[in-house]
N, C-alpha and C positions, 0 to 999 in steps of 0.2 A: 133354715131350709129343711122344716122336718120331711121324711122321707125321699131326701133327694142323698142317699148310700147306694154303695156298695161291697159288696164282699172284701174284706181286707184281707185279701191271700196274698201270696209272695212266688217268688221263683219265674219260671217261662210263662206260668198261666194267671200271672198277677193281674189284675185290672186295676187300669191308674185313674183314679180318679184326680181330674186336670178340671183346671177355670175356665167358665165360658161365662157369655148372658145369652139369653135367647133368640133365636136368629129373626133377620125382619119380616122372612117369607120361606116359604117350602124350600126343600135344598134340592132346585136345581141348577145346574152348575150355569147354565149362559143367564141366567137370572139373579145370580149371589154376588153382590158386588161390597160387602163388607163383611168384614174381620170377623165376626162370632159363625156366621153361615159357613165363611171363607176356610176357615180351618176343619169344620165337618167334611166339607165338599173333598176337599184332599185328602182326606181320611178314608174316603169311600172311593172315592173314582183315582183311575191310574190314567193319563194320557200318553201320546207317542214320547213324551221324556217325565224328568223328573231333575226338581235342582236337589242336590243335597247338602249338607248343614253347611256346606261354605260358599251357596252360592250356583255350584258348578253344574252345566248342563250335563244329564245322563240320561244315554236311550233306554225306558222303559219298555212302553209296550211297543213300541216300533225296532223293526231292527236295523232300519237303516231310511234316513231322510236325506236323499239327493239332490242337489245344486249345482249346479255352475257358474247364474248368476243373481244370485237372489230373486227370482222370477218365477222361473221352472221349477218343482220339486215333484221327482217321485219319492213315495211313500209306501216299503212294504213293513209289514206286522210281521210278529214275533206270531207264530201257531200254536195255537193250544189253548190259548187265554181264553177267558171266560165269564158272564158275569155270575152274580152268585145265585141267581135264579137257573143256571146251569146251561145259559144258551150263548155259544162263541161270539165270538169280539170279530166283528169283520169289518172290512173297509165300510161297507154300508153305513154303519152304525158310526162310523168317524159323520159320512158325510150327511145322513140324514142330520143328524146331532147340530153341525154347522149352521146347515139349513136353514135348522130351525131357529136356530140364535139368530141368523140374519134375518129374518124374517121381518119385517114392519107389523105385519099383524099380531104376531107373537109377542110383542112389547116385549121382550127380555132386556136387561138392566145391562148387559153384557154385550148387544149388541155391535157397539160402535169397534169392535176386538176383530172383528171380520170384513173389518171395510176394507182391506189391503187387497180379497178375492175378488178376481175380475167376477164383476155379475153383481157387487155387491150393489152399487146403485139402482140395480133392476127389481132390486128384492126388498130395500129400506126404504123406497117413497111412499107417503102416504098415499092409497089409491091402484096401488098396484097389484096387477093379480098372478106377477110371475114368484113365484115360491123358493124357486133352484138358481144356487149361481153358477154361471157358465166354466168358471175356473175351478170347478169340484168335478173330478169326475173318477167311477169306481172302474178298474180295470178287471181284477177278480177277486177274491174275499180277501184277500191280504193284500191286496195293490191298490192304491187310488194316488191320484196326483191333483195337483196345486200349481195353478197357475195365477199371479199376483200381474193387476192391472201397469204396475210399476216394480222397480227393484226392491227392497225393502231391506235392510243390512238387519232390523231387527224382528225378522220376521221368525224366524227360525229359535232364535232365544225365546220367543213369547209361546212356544209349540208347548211345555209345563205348565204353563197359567189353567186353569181351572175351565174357563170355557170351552177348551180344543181337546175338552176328554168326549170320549162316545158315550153314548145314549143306547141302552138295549130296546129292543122291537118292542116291550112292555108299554116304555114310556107313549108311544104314537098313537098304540090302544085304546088307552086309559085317561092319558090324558096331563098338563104338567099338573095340575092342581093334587091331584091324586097322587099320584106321582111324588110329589113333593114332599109329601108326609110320609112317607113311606121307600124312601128310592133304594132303588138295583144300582149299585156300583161293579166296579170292576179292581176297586184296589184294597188297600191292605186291610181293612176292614171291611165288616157288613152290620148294617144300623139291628138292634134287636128292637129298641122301642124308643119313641123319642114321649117322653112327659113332658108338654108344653110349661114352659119355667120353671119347673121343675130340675129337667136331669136331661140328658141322650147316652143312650148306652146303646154302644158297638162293641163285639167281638170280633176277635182277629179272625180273618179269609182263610182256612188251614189250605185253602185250594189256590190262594196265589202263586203266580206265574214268577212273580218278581223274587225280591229279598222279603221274605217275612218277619213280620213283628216278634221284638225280642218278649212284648208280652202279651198277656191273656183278650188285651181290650180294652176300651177308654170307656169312661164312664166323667161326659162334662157336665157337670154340674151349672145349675144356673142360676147364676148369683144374681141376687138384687143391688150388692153395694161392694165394692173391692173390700171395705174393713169387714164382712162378713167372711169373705174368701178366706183374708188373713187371718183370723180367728181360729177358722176351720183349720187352715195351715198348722199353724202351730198348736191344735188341741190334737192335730192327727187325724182332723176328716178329710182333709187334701192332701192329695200326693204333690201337684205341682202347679203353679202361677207364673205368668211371665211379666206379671205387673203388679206393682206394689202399691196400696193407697198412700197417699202422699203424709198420712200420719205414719206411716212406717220410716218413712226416709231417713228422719232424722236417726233411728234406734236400729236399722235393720243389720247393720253390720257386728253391735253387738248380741242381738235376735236370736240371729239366722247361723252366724258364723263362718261356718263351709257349706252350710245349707245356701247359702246365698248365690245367685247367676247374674252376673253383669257379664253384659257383651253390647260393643255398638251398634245398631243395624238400622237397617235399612226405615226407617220409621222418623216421619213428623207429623209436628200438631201444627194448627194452623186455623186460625176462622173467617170465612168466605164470607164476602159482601156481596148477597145476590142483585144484579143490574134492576132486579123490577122496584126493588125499594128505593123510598122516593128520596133523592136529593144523593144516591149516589148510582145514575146514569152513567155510560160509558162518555162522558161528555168534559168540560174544563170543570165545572164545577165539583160530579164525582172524583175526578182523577186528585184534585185538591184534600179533599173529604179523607182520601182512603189514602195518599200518603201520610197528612197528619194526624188520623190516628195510627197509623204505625210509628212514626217517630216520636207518639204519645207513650209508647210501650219499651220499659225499660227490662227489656229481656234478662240485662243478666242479674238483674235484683232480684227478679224471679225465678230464674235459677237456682241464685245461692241462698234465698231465704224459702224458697219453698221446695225445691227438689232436690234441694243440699248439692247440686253437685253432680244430677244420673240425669240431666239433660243439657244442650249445648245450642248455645242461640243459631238462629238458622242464620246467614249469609245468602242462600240463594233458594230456589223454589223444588230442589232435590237434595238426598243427604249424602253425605262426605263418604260414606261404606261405598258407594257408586262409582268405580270406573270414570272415569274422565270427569268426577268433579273438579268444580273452579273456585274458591274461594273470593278471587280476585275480578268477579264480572262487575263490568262499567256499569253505574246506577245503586248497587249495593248499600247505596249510604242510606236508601227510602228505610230499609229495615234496621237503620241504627238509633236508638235513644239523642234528641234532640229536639227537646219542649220546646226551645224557641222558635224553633223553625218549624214546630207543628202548630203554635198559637198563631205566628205569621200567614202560614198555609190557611188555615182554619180561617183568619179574618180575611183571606183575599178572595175565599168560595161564600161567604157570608156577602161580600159586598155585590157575587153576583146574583147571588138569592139566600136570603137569611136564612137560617139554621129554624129547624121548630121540632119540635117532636123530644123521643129519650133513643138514644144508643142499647141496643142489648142483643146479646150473643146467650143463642142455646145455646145447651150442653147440657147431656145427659148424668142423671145423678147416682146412677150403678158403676160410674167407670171411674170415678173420683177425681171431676174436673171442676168442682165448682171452686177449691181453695184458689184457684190458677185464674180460673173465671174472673173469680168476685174481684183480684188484684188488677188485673188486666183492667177492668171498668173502672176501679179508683181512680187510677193511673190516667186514663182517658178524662176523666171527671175532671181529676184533679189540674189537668193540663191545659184542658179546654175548654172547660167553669161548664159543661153540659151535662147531662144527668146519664149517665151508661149506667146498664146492671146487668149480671147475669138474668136468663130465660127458664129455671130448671124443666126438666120433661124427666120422667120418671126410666125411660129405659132409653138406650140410640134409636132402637127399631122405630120408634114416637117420631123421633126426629128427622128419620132419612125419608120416613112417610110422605112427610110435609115437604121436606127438599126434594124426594121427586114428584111431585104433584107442584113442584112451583106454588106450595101454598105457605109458603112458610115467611111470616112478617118480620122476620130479622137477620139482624146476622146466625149464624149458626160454625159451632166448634166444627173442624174437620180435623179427622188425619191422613194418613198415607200410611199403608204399609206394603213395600213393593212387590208385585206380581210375579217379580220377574229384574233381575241385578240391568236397569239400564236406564239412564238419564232420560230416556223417550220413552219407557215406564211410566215416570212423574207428570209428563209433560202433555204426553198423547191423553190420557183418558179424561184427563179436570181441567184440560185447558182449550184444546183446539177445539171448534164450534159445535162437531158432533160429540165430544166427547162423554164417554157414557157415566162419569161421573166429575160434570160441567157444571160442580154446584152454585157455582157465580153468574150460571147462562152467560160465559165472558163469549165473544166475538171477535174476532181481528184475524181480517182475512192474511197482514201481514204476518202476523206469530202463526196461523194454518201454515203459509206458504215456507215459514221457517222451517217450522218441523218437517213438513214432507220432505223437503231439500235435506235433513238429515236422515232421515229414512232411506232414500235414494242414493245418498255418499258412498264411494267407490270401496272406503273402506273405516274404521274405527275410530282412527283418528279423528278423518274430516265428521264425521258423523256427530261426534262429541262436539268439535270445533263448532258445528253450527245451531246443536242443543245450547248450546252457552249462549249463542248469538241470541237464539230465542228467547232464552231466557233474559235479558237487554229487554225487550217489550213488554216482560210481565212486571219487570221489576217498576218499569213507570208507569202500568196502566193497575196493576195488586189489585187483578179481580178475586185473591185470598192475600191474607196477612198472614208470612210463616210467622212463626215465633223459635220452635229450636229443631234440633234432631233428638232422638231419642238415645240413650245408653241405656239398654233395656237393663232392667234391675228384675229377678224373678225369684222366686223362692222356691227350696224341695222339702218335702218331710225329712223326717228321720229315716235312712234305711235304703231310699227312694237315690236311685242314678239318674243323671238328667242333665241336657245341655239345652242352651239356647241356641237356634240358625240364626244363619246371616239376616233373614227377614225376622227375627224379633219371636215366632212359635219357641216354645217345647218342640226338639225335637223326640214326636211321639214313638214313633216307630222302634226306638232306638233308650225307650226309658225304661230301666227294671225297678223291682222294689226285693229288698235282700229278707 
């Protein structure tokens, strides 16, 4: 990574040089729907809250979001706040920002996060030429209120997620594209320059409104392969990694030592069978297809021989760090190890149309999935005499191209890393029909009607109760195959303070170097 430094100072004005790859598209936030963008976007923008390292809701730039019954909210802002182009943070700027995400014509990636605003359906059909949803509306620069088509229990927790931050009057200017490369935030940081695969350097906002950065500014580097990262780790060109190439696994603990960050969170891997490929349709045939090769997949072999131990087989379609996980949901057994009952499966979708073709699952070769990959396809091989292989694609951004462009001819790796601590996290964005990362294009109007029934629940409990429900339909229709949860395993230099969140980041804000 020649020329992708920087300054190794120390104290309050250290710059931490942290792992990244290079994002898929310009960083705007109703547009970023994956981990390398995902962790910029939060770097720079500050929304009405903020979760912090354990999870837990806290009013940021709002200073207060009223309900009574998950319908109604007013919203007034904290004064003073600012973005770093020097022009205030006003309700506008919440609701233009919305707007714009919902928009249909805007194609933002982010979109389907707004569909809970009454108006939204008037703003997402293709052909429409109303712009504004009716349930945004600004009262004076610090007031605007939210009115939701239905109740929504999880509407309020999702208010930290990276889409529901404002947009300064630049962006509407100028344009997203422009924008992109270039953006005005409003939080702890502000970008100095982004070098395309290179590097992104930001320094700390000295004019934040909130809690400021304990250091100087993050300098992410953009790795091409995690064992590069690692390298850099341990020769002293990296401050900090949240992810270890799976050649580390076996030695990291005598490596790293105290340097070393495990914590469980909120994070799976998982590879989605999209409906357009042929021979796994949402039909008797796919449904056959896609549970035998899950029970082709001997999760905890892969565990203990490849990731020693820093991952945990999945059980259901969210992870165990979640609030009202269930371990125990009816159907559970499609994702347990059981070749005979996947070669039985396999012959009984063969007798209603034969098998032809090879099985194979992208994954990208910067993130260190192909050891995992290439097992997972043996496995499938070896169980069901077919020919599976991994797909390599040199970066994720290659790959989510294709997955949203529906152009992508196979299975493909996914993960999850949560938005936001809540079972309807998981469930809402990759699975219901609009969801805005729907990499399966899965459909069923019945798991839509689930989920909203829990969005709608009076309170916590039921809400969970009927996310599990839902969860019952996915587990026998597996328009994705989990495989585990993550125990995030990450690494710090010498010198270097640093914790893992609940969600699997560095937290940034909060890391020194001595």
């Amino acid at each position: 990574m020649e020329g992708a430094r920087s300054v190794n100072t120390t104290g309050p004005n250290a710059i931490i040089r942290a792992y990244a790859g290079e994002p898929q598209n310009g960083l705007v936030p109703t547009d970023t729907n994956e981990q390398m963008g995902g962790r910029m976007i939060r770097s720079l923008f500050t929304g009405l809250y903020q979760y912090d390292a354990d999870g837990k809701l806290q009013l940021a730039n709002a200073q207060s979001v009223d309900t009574t019954d998950n319908k109604h909210f007013v919203v007034k802002l904290k004064p003073g706040w600012k973005f770093t182009d020097g022009t205030p943070v006003k309700a506008s700027n919440y609701v233009r920002a919305w707007n714009f995400g919902a928009a249909v014509g805007n194609l933002q990636k982010q979109q389907d996060f707004f569909a809970a605003i009454d108006g939204f359906e008037d703003v997402s059909h293709k052909g429409t030429s109303t712009t504004e949803m009716r349930g945004l509306k600004v009262v004076d620069d610090n007031t605007f209120t939210i009115d939701l088509t239905e109740p929504n229990i999880d509407f309020k927790l999702s208010l930290g997620h990276t889409p529901f931050v404002p947009l300064p009057d630049v962006f509407f200017t100028e344009g997203k594209d422009k924008f992109g490369q270039n953006p005005i935030g409003n939080g702890q940081y502000k970008l100095k320059q982004w070098r395309h695969n290179v590097q992104v350097d930001m320094v700390r906002n000295d004019d934040y409104q909130g809690t400021k950065p304990k250091n100087g500014g993050l300098t992410f580097i953009l790795y091409a392969t995690l064992d590069a990262a690692y390298a850099d780790l341990g020769s002293g060109n990296l401050d900090v990694m949240e992810i270890l190439p799976p050649s580390a696994l076996r030695s990291y603990k005598k490596s790293l030592g105290s340097r070393a960050m495990v914590k469980p969170t909120a994070q799976t891997q998982a590879f989605s069978i999209p409906e357009y490929l042929d021979h796994f349709k949402y039909d008797e045939e796919g449904r056959l297809r896609r549970e035998a090769i899950s029970m082709s997949v001997d999760r905890d072999l892969i565990v203990d021989k490849i990731f020693f131990g820093t991952r945990i087989p999945s059980v259901d379609f969210t992870a165990r760090t979640i609030p009202g996980w269930d371990p125990n949901i009816p159907g559970n057994d499609t994702l347990k190890h059981n070749p005979d009952k996947a070669k039985q499966l396999w012959a009984q979708a063969n007798a209603i149309r034969p098998w032809d073709g090879i099985f194979s699952i992208a994954y990208n070769t910067d993130g260190g999935h192909q050891t995992w990959v290439d097992a997972v396809c043996g496995q499938i091989t070896n169980t069901l005499g077919i020919q599976a292989q991994g797909k390599p694609y040199a970066t994720f951004k290659q790959i989510r191209t294709e997955v949203t462009a529906r152009s992508l001819k196979s299975a493909a790796r996914t993960g999850w890393q949560a938005d936001y601590p809540s079972l309807l996290n998981f469930l809402g964005p990759q699975y219901i029909s609009t969801g805005s990362s729907n990499d399966a294009v899965y459909s069923n109007p019945e798991f839509d009607a689930k989920v909203r029934a829990a969005e709608q629940a009076p309170d916590q409990t039921a809400s969970n109760r009927l996310a599990n429900e839902a969860q019952v339909i996915l587990l026998h229709d597996l328009p994705v195959v989990p495989l585990w949860d993550y125990l995030a395993v990450g690494g710090r230099a010498d010198g270097v303070n640093a914790e893992l969140t609940w969600s699997g980041d560095p937290d940034y804000p909060n890391i020194t170097k001595e």
